[in-house]
Structure formats: C-alpha cells, structure tokens
C-alpha positions, 0 to 999 in steps of 0.5 A: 240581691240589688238593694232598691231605693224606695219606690213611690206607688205609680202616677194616676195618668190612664196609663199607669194610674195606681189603684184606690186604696184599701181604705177608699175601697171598703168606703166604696163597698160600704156606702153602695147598694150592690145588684150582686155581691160576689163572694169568693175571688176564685175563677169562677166568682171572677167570671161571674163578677166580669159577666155581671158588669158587663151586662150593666150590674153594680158588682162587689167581688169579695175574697177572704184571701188573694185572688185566685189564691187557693185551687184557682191558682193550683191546676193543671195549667191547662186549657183542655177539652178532656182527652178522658171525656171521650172514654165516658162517651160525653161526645158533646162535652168534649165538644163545648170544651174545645169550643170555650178552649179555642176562645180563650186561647184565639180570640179572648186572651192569646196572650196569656194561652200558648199551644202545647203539643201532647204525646200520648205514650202506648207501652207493652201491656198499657191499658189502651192500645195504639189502635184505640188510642190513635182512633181517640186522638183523631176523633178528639182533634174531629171534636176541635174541627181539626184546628190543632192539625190532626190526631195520629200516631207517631214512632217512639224514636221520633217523640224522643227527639221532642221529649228527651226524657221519653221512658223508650223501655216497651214503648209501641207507639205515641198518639199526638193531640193538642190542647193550650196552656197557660198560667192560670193564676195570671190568667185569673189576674187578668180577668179581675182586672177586666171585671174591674174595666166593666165596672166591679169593685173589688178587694182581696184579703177581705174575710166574710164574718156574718150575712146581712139579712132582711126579712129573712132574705140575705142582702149582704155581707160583715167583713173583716179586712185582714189587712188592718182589722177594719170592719165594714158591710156590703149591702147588695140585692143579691149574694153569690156565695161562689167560695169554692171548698169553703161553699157549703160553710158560707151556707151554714151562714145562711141555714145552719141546718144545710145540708152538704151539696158537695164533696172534694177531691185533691190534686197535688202537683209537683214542680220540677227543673228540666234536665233538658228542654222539652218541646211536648208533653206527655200525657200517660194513661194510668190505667182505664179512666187516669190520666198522669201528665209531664208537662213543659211550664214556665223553663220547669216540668210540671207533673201531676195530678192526683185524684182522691177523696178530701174531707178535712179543712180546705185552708190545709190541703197540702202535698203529703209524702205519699202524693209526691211519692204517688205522682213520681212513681205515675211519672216514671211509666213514661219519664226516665229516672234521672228527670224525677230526682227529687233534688230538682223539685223546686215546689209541690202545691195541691189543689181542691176540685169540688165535685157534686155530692153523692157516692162513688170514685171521684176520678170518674166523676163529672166535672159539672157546676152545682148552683143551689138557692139557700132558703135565705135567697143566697145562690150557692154555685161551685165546680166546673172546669178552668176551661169553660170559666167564661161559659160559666160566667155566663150561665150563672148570670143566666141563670140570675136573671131567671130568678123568681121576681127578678131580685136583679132587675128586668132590664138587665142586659141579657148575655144574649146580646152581650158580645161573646168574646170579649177579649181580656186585658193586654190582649196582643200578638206576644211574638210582637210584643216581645219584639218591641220591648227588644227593640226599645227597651235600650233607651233610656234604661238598660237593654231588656234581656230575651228572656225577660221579654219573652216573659213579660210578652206571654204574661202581661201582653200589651200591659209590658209596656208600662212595665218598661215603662216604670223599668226606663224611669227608674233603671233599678226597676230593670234588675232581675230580681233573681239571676235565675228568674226572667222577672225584673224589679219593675213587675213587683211595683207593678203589682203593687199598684195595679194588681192589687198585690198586698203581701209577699205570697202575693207576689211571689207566688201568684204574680210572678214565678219566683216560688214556683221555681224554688227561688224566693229567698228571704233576702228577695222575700224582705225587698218584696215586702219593702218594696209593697210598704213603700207603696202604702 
C-alpha cells in the first residue's frame, strides 16, 4: 500500500468546497426550528428530505448510522418494474414502476443507472413454460412502451455466448427483457447531496435518544452524536419517523402502547468474482411466485435474494449458512458449478424489506408504503421499492401537506408545481465523462488508467472532475488503493470532504467498492482511517 502524506481537508471555493463540520452542523440543527425533521438516512427519508427542500420546507435529516447505511445500501441493485408483478395481474404496478424506472435511469440520474439486459431461462419441467414466459416478457416490455426493444425469446446457444456460464442441461429456451441497475448505496449518496443542494441539513452517525413533545404533540427529537458523545435537539413542527426496520420502536417513543404496523422480511445476497465476463443477467423462476437472480455488478456477480420472515433485532440481520447455501443452491438451476465455488465469494450482505402487518408468505406480499400518524402527531412511514424512491418522496409530502391544520404551513410549495424530474448531482453523459478524465488526466499528474475512468465516470459523473482535480494537485492521490480495484486515492479524501464519510465502513464499503470485492485489508482499512483523521 502506497503510504500517503497527510492530506489536508479540501479548499471552501464552489468547486470543491468541504463540508461544515460536525460540530458547526449540530449547532445549525440545535438553533433552528425546523418545518420537518426527518429521521432515518434510508432512501426514503432521503427523498423525502429532497422533496421537502425543494417545495421551500427548512428540512433536518437525521440517521443514528451512515447514510444509506443498513437495507438501502443492501439490495438487489436494480432499477426494475417487477417481472413477478405480472404474475399477481398488478398491470398498473408494473406500469408506474417502469415509468419512475426510466426516469431515473434517462432523465434524473443516467449517470449513475446502466441498462442491463436480462435471460430469463426455461428448463424442462420449470414451473413456466417458454410459451407463457415469452408471452410476460412481451407484455412486460408493452408496460415499458417498448423502450428497452421488445420481449422475445431467444435459443439456448445464442445466451450462452452472452453468459458463458449459462447452466445448457434441459434448457428449452430463454426470454429476454430489460430493467437498469445501479449501485444503490451511490445512488442514495447522491440524493442526500441534492437534498442538501435544495436546502436540507443533514448529519449521519447522529442516534435519536428521546421525542420532544409540546403538549402532547411531538416537536423534535434528543440526539447523541456517536461521533463524539455530544448531545443536542432538534425542534421542528413536524417529525417523519422514516426508520425503516427500526419504524415501529421510534413509535414506542412516541406511544409505548403502539401497536406493531409492520413486519420484515430478509434478503441476504452473496458477491462473488467471475469466471468470465458476463454480458447479461439471469433472472430464474424458482418456482411459481420467486425469482433468483445472477446478475453482472461492478467486474463481480451478485446473486441473491432470499425472501422469509424476520423477527429479531434489525441491527443483526446477518447472512447465516443456511441463506448462502439456499442462494448457491437457487443459483445453481441455471449457473454452471465452477462459477458457484465458494472460494470466489468476496462478501455476503442481507437486507430488511418492511412489509405491511398481517398474516401470509412474505414472498407474495406487496411491496406498498405504510404511512401511519402517532397519536402524538409523528408521521410514521415505511416500505416500497428502490425504484419509485422519488414517487415516494413526492406522496409522502403530499400526503404532509394534506395534514389537518396544515402543521407544515398552507403555502408550501405543492409537488404539483415543482418540476418532476429534476435531475441529481454530476448528472452527464458517462461515456463522455470517462473520455475527457482520458484525455486530460496526463497533465499534470499521472496518466488515469481505463478502468479508473470508467469507474469514477458510472459513479461520480460530472462530480470526477474534482476527483482528477485533487488527483493532478497531489499525484499520491492518483494511486489506486488496491491494485485490483479501480478506486484511487483521491476519492477517499473526497469522501471525506464531501460525502460526509466518517469512518472507515463509510468508506469502504459504501463510497467506494473495495469491501464488496473482498479487498479491504487492514493496511487499506488503517490509511483510510489516517487519511479521515487528517481531515478533522
């Protein structure tokens, strides 16, 4: 590991101002009275946050962990509009889910979305056949109005040359279709910082310890900076208790008699290095309702999800045996062996969808929001999918300024008439990104390697330049931090400075790639932290 001279925290010009810190932020939230105070950095209070600044609101956003730090950042990575939807006859579901997919990954944020084409395999005695599948994917591509090309089918031979490690035992056929991807915990990234661009205040690793209430109606929040230790308040006219796992004990805070609004289920994921390269995904029917994926992500394969009841503490939800067994079993009716050795799994993470209260399977369950009002006047909200996080966003705020007595004012800014696709920070061509950090990265610093470019390009988008930018002042910033890994230097002190990166996981794991990939050694684990130390 290149040892690094220490790196100051980044100039305050526009371009590449830093952050306040931690302590000029807590004084901010302290002294204000907010219009909402947000609490939960999941995607959805981040929308919200976003929504809410942008319609004219003073917003707080507050998370006793990172940002995006727990299921937000532990998905399936996908932009989607619900293949399995279809099977439940929710045409019009489908439908919305495309429409918000194709805004994010067109209009709102192409620099962070990349198309992905999907092979849906049909083997001898599958619980669909060719016929029927052929028929979804076509009315699935209908609902998208044809814009990822049509569903069809296609010959075994010719999705093996796609998908080299296609399982060709028994298999009939293969229906195509196409959905996006992303990265999700970058994605979330960007959206608190254009939360932040409309307005909102935000602090991550900030734990909620109490509710402010005046008579009888809640109106803030004690917190604990796990930083430091510090405590401080937040005074707002309105709490959105936005949580996620962790809804229904911010509302024993509210009503210790609150009855439970939700239940979870857990999805557990495993990460795995290719065997060759991949140039589709496979998405392959389980049986009647389940889906299991393989799917291309970031130079890896990511497969998964699992899908069953969860009832313990959310901060322990962890990848058992059993779910790694279950997903490389899954995997292996369409994925050859040699690609499911468990010596290539480089990381396993599980997630926590929260699904509404009641009785049955949870794989059959909707994916719906739930929004609940405490009896202390906290809006409670939780669920729905990554896709339509900015559909979200904008009912929740609907839904706010529908309150009785307009606890948010009566001349809030109504989504309405708010532009609907507003895009999200570095928004750019990332073909045309990657091809001028090529072209100037030479001068004056070391040359930008390809996949470096590529990288920062499908990440970052515009926002690369001020990466090159710190990597051409200080050449040491222009190392890779791994040799197999295409992050440099220069995006840790980035992340410091401008992503409101604290600690090493931070960093390591939702900033960047390298825990994902299974190389976030304890030499690149301590001159992360150096490096976030220099900062402070």
């Amino acid at each position: 590991m290149t040892t690094l001279q220490s790196v100051p925290a980044l100039g305050t010009h526009p371009a590449s101002g830093s952050l306040p810190s931690r302590a000029e932020t807590r004084e901010q939230l302290s002294k204000a009275t907010y219009d909402l105070l947000v609490i939960g950095g999941g995607i959805l209070g981040i929308s919200t946050a976003w929504h809410a600044a942008q319609s004219g609101l003073r917003v707080a956003l507050v998370d006793a962990g990172d940002f995006a730090g727990a299921t937000s950042s532990a998905s399936s990575k996908l932009l989607h509009g619900g293949l399995r939807y279809l099977q439940t006859g929710a045409v019009k579901l489908v439908a919305e889910n495309h429409f918000e997919r194709r805004a994010v990954s067109r209009q709102v944020a192409p620099h962070l979305a990349n198309p992905l084409t999907f092979y849906l395999p049909v083997y001898k005695g599958g619980p669909h056949g060719a016929a029927k599948l052929g028929a979804g994917v076509f009315a699935y591509s209908a609902l998208s109005a044809f814009g990822d090309g049509v569903g069809h089918v296609i010959s075994p031979a010719r999705a093996q040359r796609d998908v080299p490690e296609l399982r060709t035992d028994n298999l009939k056929a293969v229906a195509v279709y196409g959905d996006d991807q992303m990265n999700d915990a970058r994605m979330a990234l960007m959206t608190v910082r254009a939360a932040v661009d409309a307005g909102a205040v935000v602090l991550n690793h900030a734990a909620v310890t109490g509710l402010r209430f005046t008579k009888g109606r809640v109106t803030g929040a004690e917190l604990e900076d796990r930083r430091d230790g510090t405590e401080f308040g937040v005074n707002a006219r309105l709490v959105l208790n936005a949580t996620g796992p962790w809804v229904d004990h911010l509302r024993k805070l509210e009503d210790p008699a609150s009855a439970p609004s939700i239940r979870l289920s857990k999805g557990a994921h495993l990460v795995l290095k290719r065997t060759r390269p991949w140039k589709a995904a496979l998405a392959t029917p389980i049986d009647k309702y389940r889906i299991t994926f393989a799917l291309p992500w970031e130079d890896m394969l990511l497969l998964g999800t699992t899908d069953e009841e969860y009832e313990g503490d959310p901060a322990d939800v962890a990848v058992t045996e059993k779910d790694t067994a279950q997903i490389l079993d899954e995997a292996a009716f369409s994925v050859r062996d040699q690609q499911l050795s468990r010596d290539l799994i480089t990381y396993s993470f599980a997630g926590l969808r929260v699904l509404p209260g009641g009785p049955g399977d949870t794989s059959k369950a909707k994916r719906e929001t739930v929004v609940t009002e405490g009896r202390g006047g906290m809006l409670s909200v939780a669920g729905g999918k990554w896709t339509t996080f900015r559909h979200i966003g904008r009912t929740v705020m609907n839904k706010l300024a529908e309150l009785p007595g307009h606890p948010l004012g009566e001349d809030m800014e109504p989504m309405a008439r708010l532009p609907k696709k507003v895009p999200l920070p570095g928004i750019a061509n990332p073909n045309a990104v990657a091809h001028r950090l090529l072209v100037d990265g030479g001068t004056p610093g070391p040359r930008m390697s390809a996949d470096t470019a590529r990288h920062l390009a499908t990440h970052y988008g515009s926002l690369s330049f001020d990466i090159a930018r710190l990597a051409n002042e200080n050449p040491a910033l222009g190392e890779r931090i791994h040799p197999d890994a295409p992050e440099i230097w220069a995006q840790v002190a980035y992340a410091r400075d401008r992503e409101w990166a604290e600690t090493a996981d931070d960093v390591l794991r939702r900033r960047t790639t390298l825990t994902i990939r299974g190389l976030a050694t304890d030499d690149i684990r301590a001159g992360v932290e150096d490096m976030l130390a220099d900062g402070r």
